[in-house]
C-alpha positions in Angstrom: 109.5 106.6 98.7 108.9 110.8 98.1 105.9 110.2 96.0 104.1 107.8 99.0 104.7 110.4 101.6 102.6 113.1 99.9 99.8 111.0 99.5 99.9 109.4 103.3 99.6 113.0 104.2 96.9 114.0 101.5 94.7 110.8 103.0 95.5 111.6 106.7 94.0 115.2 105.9 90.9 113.8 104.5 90.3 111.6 107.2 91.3 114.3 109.9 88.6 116.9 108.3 86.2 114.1 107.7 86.2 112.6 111.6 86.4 116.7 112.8 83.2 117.5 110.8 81.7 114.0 112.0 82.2 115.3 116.1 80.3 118.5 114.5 83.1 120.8 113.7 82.8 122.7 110.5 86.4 122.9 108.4 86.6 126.5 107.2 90.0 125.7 105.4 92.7 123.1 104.3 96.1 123.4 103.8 96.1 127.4 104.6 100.2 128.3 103.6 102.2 131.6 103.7 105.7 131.8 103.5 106.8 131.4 107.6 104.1 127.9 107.9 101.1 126.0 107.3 98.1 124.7 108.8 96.7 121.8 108.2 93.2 122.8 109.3 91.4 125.7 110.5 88.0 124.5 111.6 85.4 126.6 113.9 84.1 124.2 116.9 81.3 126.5 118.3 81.9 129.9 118.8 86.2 128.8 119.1 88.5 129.0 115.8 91.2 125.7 116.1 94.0 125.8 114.1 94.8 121.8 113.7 97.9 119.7 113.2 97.4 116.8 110.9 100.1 114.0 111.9 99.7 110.2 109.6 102.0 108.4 110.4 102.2 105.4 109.2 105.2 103.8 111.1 105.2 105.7 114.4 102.9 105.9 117.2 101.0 108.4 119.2 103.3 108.4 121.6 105.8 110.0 118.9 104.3 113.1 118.8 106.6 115.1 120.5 109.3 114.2 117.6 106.8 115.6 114.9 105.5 118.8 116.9 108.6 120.1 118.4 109.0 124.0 119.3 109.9 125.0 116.0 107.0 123.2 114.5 104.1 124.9 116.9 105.9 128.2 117.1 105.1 128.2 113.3 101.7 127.0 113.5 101.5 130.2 115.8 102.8 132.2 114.0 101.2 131.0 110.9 97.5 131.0 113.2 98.3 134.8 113.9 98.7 135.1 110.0 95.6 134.0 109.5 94.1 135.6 111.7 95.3 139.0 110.4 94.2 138.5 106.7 90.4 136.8 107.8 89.7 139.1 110.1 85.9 138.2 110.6 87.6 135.5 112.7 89.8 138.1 115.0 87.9 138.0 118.1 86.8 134.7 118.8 88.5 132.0 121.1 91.5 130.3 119.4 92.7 126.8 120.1 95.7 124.6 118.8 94.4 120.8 118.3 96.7 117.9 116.9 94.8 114.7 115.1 96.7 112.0 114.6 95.6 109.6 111.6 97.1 106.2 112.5 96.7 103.1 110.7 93.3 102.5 112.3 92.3 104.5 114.6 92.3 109.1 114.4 92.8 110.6 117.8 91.7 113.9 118.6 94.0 115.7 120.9 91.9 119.0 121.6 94.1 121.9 123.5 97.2 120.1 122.1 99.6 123.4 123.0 99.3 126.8 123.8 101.2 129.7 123.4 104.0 130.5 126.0 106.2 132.8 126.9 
């Protein structure tokens, strides 16, 4: 069961990048780690960077999401987003946005403006 869930999420990724570019987004970088996170996607949509969460789920819903991308989970993508932004720093002063796409069975959902940062 290990070795299928790497793979689901491998696929979901492809997918995710492939319907973002599709709605004219242009992926910048995949799978962008350091040792506090990850991002699934960084992608530029205009003149805005969006740092995107990939969830394929294969079992669960949409309507799951909350389970997947609790507060730990975003505060890392934050925190992981402000990485980013500190070691690519032609990208510091644009717009930033948090997106989620969830890969389901048949259908990828684009949930732009997923979460913000809060205090």
């Amino acid at each position: 069961m290990r070795t299928a869930r790497p793979s689901l999420g491998k696929e979901g990724e492809d997918r995710a990048a492939g319907f973002l570019e599709e709605a004219g987004m242009g992926v910048i970088a995949r799978n962008f780690r350091w040792s506090r996170g990850e991002i699934d996607i960084v992608a530029l949509d205009g003149e805005t960077l969006v740092f995107v969460e990939v969830k394929a789920w294969s079992a669960f819903g949409i309507e799951n999401l909350a389970y997947g991308i609790n507060r730990g989970k975003r505060g890392r993508i934050i925190e992981t987003a402000k990485y980013f932004l500190s070691t690519h720093r032609q990208y510091y002063r644009r717009a930033i946005r948090f997106d989620v796409v969830f890969v389901g069975k048949e259908a990828v959902t684009h949930l732009a403006s997923a979460f913000t940062e809060t205090v």
